[in-house]
Backbone as XML, in Angstrom:
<?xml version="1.0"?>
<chain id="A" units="angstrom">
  <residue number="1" name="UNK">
    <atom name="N" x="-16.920" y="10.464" z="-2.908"/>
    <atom name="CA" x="-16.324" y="9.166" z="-2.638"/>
    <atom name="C" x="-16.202" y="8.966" z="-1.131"/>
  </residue>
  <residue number="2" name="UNK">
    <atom name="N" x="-16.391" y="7.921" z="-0.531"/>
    <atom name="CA" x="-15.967" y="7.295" z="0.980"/>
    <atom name="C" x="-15.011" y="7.007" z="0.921"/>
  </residue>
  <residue number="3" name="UNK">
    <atom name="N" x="-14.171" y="7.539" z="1.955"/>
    <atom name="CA" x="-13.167" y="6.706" z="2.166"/>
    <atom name="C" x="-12.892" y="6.289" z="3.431"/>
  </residue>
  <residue number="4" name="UNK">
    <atom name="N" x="-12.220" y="5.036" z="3.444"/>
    <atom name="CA" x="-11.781" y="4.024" z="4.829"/>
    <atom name="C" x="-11.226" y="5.079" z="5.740"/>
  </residue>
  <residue number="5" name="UNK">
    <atom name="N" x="-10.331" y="5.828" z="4.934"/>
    <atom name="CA" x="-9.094" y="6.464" z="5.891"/>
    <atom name="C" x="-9.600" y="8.132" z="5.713"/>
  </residue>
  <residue number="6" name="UNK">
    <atom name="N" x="-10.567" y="8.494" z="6.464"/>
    <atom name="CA" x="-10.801" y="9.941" z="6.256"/>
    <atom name="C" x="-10.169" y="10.761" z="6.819"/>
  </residue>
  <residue number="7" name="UNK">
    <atom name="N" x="-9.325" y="10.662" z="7.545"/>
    <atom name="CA" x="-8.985" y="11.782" z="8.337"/>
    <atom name="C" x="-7.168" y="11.811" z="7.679"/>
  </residue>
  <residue number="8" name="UNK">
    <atom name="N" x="-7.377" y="11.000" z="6.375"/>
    <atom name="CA" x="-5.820" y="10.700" z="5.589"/>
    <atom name="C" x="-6.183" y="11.619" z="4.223"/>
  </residue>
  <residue number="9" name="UNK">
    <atom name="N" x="-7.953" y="11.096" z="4.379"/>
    <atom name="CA" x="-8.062" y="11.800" z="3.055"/>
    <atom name="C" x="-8.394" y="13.428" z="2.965"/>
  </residue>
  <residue number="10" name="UNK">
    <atom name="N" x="-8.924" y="13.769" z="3.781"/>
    <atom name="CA" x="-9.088" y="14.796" z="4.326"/>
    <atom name="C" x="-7.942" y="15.949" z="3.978"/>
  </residue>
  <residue number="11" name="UNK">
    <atom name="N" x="-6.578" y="15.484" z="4.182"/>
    <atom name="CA" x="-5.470" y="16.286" z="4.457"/>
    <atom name="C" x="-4.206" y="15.559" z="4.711"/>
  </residue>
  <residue number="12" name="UNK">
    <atom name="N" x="-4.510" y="14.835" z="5.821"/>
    <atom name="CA" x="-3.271" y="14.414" z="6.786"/>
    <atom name="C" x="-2.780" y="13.889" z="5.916"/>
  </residue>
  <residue number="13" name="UNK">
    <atom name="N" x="-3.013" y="13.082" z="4.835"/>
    <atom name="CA" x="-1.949" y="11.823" z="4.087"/>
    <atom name="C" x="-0.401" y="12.825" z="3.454"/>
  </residue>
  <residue number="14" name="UNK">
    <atom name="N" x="-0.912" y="14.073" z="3.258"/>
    <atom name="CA" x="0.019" y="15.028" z="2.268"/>
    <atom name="C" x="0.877" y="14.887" z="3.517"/>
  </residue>
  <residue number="15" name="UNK">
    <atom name="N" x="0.254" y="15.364" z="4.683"/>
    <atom name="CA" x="1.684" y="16.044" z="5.855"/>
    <atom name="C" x="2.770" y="14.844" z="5.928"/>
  </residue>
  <residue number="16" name="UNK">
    <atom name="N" x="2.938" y="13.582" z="5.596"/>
    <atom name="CA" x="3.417" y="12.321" z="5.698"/>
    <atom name="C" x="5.026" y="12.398" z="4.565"/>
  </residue>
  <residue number="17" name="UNK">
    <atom name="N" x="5.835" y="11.970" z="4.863"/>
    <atom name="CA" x="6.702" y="11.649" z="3.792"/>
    <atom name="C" x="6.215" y="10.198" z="3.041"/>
  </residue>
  <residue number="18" name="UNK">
    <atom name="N" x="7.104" y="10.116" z="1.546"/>
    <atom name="CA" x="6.535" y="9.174" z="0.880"/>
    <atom name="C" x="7.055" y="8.026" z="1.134"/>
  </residue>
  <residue number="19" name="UNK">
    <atom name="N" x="8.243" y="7.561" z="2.206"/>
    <atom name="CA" x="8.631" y="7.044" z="2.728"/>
    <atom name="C" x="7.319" y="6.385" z="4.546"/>
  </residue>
  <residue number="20" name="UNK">
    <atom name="N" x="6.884" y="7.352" z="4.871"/>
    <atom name="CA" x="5.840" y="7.024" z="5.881"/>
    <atom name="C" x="4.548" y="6.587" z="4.971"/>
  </residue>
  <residue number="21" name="UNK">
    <atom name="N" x="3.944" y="7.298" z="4.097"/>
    <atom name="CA" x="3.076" y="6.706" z="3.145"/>
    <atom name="C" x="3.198" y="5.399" z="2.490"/>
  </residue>
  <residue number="22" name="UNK">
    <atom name="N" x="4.357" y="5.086" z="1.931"/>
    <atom name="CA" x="4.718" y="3.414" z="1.677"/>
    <atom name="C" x="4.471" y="2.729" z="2.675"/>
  </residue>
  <residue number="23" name="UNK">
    <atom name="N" x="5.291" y="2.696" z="4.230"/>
    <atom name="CA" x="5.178" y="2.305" z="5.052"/>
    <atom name="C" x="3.884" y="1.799" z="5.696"/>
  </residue>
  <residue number="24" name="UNK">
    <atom name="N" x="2.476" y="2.804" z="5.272"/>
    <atom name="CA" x="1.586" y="3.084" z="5.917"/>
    <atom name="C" x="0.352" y="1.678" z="4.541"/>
  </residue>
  <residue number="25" name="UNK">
    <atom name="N" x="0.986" y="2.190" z="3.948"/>
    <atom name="CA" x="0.310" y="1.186" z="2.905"/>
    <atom name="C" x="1.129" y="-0.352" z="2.624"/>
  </residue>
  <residue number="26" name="UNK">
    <atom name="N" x="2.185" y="-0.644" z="3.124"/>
    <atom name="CA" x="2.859" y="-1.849" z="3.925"/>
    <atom name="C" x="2.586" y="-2.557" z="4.646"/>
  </residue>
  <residue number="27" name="UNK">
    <atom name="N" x="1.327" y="-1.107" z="5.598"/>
    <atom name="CA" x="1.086" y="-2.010" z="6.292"/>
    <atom name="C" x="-0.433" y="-3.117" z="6.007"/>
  </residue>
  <residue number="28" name="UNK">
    <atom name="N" x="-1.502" y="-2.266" z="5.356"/>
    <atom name="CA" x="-2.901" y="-2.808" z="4.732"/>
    <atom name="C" x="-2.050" y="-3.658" z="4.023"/>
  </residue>
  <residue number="29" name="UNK">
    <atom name="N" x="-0.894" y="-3.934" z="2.965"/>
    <atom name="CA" x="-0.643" y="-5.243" z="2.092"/>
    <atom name="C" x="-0.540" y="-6.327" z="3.366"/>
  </residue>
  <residue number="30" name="UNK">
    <atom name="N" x="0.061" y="-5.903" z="4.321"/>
    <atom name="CA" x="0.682" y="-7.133" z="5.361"/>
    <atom name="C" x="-0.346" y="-7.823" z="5.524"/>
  </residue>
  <residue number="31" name="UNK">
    <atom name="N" x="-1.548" y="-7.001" z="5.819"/>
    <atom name="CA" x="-3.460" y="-7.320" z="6.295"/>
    <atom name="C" x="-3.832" y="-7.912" z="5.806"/>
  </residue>
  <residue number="32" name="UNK">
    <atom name="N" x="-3.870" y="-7.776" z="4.174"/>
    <atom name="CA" x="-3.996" y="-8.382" z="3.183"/>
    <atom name="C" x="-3.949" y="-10.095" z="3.274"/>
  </residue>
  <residue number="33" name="UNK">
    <atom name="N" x="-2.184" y="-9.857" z="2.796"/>
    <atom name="CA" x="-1.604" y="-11.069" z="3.138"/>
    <atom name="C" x="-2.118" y="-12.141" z="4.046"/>
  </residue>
  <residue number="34" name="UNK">
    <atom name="N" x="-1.948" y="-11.555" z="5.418"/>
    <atom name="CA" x="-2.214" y="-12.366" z="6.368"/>
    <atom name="C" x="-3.173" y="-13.060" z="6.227"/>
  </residue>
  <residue number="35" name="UNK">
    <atom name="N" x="-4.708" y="-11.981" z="6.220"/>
    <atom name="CA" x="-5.948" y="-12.545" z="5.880"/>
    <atom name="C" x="-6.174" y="-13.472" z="4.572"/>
  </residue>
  <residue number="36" name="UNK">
    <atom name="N" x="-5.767" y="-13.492" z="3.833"/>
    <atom name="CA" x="-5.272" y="-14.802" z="2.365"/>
    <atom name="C" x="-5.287" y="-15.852" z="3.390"/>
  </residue>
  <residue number="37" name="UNK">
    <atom name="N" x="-4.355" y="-15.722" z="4.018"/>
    <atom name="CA" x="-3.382" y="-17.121" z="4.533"/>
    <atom name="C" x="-4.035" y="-17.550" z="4.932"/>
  </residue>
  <residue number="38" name="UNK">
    <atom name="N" x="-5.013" y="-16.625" z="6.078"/>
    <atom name="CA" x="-6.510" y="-17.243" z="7.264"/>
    <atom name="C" x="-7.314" y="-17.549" z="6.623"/>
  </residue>
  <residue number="39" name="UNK">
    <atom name="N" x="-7.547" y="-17.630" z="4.959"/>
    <atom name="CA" x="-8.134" y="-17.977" z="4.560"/>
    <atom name="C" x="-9.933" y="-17.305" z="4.821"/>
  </residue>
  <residue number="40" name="UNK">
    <atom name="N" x="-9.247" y="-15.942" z="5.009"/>
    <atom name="CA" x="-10.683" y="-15.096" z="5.163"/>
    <atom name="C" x="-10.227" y="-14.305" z="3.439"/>
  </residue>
  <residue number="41" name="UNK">
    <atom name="N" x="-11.535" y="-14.165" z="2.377"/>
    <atom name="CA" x="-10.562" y="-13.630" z="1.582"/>
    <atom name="C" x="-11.722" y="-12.438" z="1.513"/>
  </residue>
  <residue number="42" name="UNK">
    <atom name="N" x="-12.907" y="-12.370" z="2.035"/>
    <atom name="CA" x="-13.563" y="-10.927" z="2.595"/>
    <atom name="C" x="-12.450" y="-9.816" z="3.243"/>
  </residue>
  <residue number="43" name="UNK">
    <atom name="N" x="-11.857" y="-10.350" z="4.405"/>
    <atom name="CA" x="-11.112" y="-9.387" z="4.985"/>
    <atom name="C" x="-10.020" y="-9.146" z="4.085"/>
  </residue>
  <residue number="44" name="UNK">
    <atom name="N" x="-9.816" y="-9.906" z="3.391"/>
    <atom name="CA" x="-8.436" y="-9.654" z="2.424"/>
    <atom name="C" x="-8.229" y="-8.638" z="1.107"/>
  </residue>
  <residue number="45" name="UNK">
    <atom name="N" x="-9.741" y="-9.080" z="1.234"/>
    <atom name="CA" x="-10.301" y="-8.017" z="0.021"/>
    <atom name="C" x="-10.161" y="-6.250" z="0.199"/>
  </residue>
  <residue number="46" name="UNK">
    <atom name="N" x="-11.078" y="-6.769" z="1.624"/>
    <atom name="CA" x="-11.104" y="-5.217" z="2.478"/>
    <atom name="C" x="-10.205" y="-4.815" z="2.635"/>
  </residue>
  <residue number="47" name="UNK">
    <atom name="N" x="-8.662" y="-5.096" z="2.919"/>
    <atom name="CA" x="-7.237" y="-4.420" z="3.598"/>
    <atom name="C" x="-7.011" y="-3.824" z="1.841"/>
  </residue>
  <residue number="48" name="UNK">
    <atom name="N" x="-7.581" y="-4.720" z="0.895"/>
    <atom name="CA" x="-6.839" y="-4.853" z="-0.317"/>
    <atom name="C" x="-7.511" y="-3.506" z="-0.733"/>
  </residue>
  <residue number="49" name="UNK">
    <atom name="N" x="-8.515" y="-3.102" z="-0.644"/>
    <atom name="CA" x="-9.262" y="-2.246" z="-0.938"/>
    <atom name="C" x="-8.833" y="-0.466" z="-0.028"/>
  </residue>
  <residue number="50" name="UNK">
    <atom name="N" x="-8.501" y="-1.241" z="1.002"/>
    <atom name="CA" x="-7.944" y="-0.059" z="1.685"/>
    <atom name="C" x="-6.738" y="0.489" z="0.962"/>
  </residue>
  <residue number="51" name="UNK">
    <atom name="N" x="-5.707" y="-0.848" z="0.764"/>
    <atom name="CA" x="-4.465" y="-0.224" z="0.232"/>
    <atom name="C" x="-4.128" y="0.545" z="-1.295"/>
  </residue>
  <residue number="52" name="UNK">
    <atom name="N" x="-5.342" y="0.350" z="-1.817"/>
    <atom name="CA" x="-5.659" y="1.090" z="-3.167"/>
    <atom name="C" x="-6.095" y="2.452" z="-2.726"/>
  </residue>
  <residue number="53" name="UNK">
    <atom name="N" x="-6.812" y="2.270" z="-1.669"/>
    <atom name="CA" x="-6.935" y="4.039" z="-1.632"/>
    <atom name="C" x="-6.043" y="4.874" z="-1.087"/>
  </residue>
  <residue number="54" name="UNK">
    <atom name="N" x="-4.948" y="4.031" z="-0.531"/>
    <atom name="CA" x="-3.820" y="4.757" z="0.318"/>
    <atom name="C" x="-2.897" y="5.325" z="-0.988"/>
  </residue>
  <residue number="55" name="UNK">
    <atom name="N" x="-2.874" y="3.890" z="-1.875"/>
    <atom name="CA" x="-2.043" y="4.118" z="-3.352"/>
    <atom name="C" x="-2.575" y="5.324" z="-3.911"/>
  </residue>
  <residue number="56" name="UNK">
    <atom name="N" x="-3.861" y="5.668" z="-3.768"/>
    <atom name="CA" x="-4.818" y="6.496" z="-5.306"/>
    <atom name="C" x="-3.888" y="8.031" z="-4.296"/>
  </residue>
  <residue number="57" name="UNK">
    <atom name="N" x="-4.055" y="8.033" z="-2.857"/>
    <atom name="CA" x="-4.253" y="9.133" z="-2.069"/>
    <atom name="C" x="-2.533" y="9.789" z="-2.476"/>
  </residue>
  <residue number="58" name="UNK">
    <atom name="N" x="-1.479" y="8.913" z="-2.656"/>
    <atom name="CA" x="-0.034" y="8.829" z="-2.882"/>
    <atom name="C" x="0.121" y="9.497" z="-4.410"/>
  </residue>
  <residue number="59" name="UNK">
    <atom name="N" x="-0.955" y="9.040" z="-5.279"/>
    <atom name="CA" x="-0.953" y="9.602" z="-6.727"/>
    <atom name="C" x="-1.318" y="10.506" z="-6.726"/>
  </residue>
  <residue number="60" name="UNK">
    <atom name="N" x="-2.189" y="11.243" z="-5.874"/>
    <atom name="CA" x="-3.112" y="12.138" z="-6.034"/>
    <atom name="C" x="-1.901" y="13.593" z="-5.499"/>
  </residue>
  <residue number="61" name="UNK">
    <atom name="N" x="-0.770" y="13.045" z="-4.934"/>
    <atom name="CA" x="0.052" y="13.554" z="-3.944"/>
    <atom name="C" x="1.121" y="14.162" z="-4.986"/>
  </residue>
  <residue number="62" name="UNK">
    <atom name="N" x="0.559" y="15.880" z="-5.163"/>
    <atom name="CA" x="1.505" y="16.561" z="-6.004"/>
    <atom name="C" x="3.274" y="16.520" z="-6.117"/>
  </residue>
  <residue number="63" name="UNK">
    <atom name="N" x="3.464" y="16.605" z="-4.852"/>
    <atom name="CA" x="5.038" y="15.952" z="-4.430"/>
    <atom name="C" x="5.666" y="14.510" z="-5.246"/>
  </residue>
  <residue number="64" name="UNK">
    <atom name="N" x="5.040" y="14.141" z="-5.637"/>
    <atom name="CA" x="5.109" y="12.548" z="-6.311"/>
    <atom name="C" x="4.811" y="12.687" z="-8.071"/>
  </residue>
  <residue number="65" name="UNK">
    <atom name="N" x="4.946" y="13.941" z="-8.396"/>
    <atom name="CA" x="4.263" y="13.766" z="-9.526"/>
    <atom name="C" x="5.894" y="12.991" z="-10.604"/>
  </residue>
  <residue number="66" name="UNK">
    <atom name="N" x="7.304" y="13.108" z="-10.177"/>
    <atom name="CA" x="8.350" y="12.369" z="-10.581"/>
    <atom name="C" x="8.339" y="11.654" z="-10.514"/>
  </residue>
  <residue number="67" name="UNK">
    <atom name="N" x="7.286" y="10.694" z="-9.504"/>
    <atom name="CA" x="7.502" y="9.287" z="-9.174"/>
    <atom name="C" x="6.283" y="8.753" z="-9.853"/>
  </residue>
  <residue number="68" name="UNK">
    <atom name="N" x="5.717" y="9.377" z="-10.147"/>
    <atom name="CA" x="4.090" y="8.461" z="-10.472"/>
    <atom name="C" x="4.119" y="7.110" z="-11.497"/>
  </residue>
  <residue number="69" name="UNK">
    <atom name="N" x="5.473" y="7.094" z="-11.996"/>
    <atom name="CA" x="5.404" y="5.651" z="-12.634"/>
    <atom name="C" x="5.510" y="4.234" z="-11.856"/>
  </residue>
  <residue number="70" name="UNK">
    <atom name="N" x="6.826" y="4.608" z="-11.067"/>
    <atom name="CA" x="6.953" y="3.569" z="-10.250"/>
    <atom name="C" x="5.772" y="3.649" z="-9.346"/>
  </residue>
  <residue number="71" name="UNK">
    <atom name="N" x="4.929" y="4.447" z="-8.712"/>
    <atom name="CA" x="3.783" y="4.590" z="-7.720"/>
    <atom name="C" x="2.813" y="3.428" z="-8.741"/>
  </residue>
  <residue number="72" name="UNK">
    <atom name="N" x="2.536" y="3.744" z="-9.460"/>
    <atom name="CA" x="1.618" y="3.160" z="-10.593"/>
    <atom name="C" x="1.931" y="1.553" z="-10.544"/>
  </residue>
  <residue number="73" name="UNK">
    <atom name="N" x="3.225" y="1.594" z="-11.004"/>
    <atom name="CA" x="3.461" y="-0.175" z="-11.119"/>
    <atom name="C" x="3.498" y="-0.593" z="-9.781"/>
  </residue>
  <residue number="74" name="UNK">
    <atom name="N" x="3.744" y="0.001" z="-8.862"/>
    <atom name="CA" x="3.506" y="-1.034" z="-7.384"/>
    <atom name="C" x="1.798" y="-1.386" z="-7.831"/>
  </residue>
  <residue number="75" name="UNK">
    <atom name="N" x="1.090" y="-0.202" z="-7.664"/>
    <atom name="CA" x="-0.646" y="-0.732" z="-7.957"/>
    <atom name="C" x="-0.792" y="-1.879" z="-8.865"/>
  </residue>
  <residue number="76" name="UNK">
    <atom name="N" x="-0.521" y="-1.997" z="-10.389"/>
    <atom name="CA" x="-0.592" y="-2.556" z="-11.135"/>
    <atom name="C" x="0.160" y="-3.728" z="-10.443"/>
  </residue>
  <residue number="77" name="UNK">
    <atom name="N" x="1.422" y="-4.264" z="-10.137"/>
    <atom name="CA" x="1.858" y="-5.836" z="-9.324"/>
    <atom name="C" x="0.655" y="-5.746" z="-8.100"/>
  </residue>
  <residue number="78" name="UNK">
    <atom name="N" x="0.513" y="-5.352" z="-7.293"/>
    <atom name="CA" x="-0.474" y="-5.718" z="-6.465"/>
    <atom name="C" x="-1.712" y="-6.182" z="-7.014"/>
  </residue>
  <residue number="79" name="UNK">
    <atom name="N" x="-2.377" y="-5.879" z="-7.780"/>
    <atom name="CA" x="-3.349" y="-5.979" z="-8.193"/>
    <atom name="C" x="-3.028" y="-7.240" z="-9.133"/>
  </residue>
  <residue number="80" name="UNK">
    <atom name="N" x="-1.876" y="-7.575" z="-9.783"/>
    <atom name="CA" x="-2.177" y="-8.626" z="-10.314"/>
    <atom name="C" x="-1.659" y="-9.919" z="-9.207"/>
  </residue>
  <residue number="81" name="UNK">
    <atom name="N" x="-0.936" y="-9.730" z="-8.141"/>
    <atom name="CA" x="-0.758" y="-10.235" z="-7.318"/>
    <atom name="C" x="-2.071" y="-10.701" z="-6.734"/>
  </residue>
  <residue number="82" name="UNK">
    <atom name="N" x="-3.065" y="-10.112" z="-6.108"/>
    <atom name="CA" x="-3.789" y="-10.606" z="-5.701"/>
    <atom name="C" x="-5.006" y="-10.578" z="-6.356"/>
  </residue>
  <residue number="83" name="UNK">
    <atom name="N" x="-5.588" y="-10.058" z="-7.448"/>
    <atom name="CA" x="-6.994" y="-10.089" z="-8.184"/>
    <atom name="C" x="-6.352" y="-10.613" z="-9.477"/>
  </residue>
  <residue number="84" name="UNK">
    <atom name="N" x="-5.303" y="-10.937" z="-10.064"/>
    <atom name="CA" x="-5.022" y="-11.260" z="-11.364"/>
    <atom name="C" x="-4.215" y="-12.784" z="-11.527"/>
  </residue>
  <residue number="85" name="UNK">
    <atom name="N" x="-3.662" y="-12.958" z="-12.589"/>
    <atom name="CA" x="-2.742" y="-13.752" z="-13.239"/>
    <atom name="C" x="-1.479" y="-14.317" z="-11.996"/>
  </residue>
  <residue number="86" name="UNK">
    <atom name="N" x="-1.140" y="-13.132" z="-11.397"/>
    <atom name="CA" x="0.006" y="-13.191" z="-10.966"/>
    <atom name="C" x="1.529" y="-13.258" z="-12.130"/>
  </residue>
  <residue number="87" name="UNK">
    <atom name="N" x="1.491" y="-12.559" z="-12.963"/>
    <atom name="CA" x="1.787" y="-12.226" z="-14.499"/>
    <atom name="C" x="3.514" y="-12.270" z="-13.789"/>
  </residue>
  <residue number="88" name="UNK">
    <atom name="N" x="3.581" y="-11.010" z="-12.942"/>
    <atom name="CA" x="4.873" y="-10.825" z="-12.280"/>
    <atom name="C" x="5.686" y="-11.918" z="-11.215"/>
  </residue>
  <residue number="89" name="UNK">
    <atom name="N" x="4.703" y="-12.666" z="-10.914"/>
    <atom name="CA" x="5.247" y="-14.188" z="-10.062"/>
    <atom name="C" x="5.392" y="-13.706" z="-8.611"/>
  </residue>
  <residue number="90" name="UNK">
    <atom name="N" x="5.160" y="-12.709" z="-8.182"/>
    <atom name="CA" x="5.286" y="-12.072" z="-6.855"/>
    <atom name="C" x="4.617" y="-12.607" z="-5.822"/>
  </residue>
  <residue number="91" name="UNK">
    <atom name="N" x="5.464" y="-12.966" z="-4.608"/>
    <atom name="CA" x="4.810" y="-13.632" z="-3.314"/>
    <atom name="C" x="5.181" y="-13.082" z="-2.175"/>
  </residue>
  <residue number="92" name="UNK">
    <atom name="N" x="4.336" y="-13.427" z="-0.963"/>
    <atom name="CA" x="4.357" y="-13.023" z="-0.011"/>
    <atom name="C" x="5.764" y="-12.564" z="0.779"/>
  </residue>
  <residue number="93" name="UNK">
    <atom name="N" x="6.295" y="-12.847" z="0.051"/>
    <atom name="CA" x="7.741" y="-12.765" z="0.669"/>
    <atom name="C" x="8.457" y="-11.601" z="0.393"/>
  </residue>
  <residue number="94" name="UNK">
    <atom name="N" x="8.354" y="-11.585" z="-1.172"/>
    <atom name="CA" x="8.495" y="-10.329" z="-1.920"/>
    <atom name="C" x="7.673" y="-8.820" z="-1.266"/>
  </residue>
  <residue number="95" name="UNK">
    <atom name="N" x="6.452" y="-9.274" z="-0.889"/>
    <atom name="CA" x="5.843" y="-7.756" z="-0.922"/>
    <atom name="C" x="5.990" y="-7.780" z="0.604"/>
  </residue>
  <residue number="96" name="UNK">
    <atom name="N" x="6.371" y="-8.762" z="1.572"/>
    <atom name="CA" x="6.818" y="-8.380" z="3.121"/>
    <atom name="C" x="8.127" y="-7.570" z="3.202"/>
  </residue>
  <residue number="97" name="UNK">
    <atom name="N" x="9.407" y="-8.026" z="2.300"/>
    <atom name="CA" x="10.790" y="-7.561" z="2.202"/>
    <atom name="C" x="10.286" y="-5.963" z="1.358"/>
  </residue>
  <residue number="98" name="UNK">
    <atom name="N" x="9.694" y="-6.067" z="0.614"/>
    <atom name="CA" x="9.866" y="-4.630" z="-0.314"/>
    <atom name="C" x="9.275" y="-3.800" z="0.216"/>
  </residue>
  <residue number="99" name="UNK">
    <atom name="N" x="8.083" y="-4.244" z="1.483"/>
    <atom name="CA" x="7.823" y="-2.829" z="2.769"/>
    <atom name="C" x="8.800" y="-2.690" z="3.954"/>
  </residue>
  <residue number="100" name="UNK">
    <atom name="N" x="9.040" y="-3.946" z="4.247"/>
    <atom name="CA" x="9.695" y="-4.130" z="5.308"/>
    <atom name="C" x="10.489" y="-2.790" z="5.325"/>
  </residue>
  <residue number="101" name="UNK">
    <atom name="N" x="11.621" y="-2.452" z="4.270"/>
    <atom name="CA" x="12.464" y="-1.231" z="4.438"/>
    <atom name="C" x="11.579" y="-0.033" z="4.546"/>
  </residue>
  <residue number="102" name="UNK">
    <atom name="N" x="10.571" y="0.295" z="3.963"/>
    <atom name="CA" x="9.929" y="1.690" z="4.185"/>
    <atom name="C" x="9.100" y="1.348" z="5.951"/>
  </residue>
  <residue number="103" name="UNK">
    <atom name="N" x="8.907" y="0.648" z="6.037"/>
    <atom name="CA" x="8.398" y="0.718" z="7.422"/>
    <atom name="C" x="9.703" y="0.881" z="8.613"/>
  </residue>
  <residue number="104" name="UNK">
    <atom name="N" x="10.519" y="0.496" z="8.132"/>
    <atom name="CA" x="11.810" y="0.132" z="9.126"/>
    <atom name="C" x="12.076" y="2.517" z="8.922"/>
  </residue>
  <residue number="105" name="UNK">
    <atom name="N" x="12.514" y="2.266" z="7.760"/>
    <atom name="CA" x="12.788" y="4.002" z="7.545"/>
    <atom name="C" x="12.006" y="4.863" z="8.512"/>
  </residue>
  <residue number="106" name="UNK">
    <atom name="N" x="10.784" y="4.478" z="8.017"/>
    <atom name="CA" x="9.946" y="5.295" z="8.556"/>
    <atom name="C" x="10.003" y="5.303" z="10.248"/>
  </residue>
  <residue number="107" name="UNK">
    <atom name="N" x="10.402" y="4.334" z="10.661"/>
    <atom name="CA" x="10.266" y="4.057" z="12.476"/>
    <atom name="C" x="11.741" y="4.871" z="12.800"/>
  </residue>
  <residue number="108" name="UNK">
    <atom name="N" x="12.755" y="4.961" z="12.020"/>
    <atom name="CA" x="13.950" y="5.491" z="11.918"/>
    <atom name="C" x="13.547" y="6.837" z="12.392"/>
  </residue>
  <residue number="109" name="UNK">
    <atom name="N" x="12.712" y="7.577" z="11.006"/>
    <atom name="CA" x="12.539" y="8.691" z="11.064"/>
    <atom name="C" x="11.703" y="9.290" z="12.585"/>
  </residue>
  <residue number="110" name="UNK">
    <atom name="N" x="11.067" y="8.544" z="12.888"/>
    <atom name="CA" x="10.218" y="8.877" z="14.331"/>
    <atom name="C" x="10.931" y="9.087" z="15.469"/>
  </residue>
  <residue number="111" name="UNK">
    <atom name="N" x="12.160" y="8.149" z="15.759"/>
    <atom name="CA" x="12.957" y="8.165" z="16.789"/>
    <atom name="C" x="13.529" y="9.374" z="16.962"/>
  </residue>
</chain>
């Protein structure tokens, strides 16, 4: 498999807390987003595509194996968020506030 983020997939993504990993995949949704709005939906696709492999790399992440449900349903709302129904009614607002805190944590944790 290729991946966007090799040097995440490689190794580095494990050394990360799952708190910096949310964060980190907070940030490709933001990309996402944005690019929707610009009405590029190539690039939107692409961030969107990135942030699935950040998700798969988080599942794949033995440390998480307690969490893998909720890990799962973020994928599953994203995905219907932006390739589906929109089943869950979720908007841009929603998925800016529900990273916003893991990115904020995570900048916490750096200081």
């Amino acid at each position: 498999m290729s991946y966007q983020h090799q040097s995440l997939a490689a190794g580095r993504w494990r050394s990360l807390s799952l708190v910096e990993q949310l964060a980190n995949i907070g940030s490709e949704v933001e990309r996402a987003i944005n690019w929707r709005q610009k009405g590029n939906p190539v690039y939107s696709r692409k961030a969107l595509e990135r942030t699935l492999e950040l998700i798969s790399l988080t599942i794949a992440d033995p440390r998480h194996r307690t969490r893998l449900k909720e890990i799962t349903r973020l994928r599953e709302v994203l995905l219907d968020y932006f390739l589906g129904e929109n089943l869950y009614q979720s908007n841009e607002h929603h998925w800016r506030k529900y990273f916003y805190a893991f990115g904020y944590a995570a900048r916490l944790r750096l200081k």
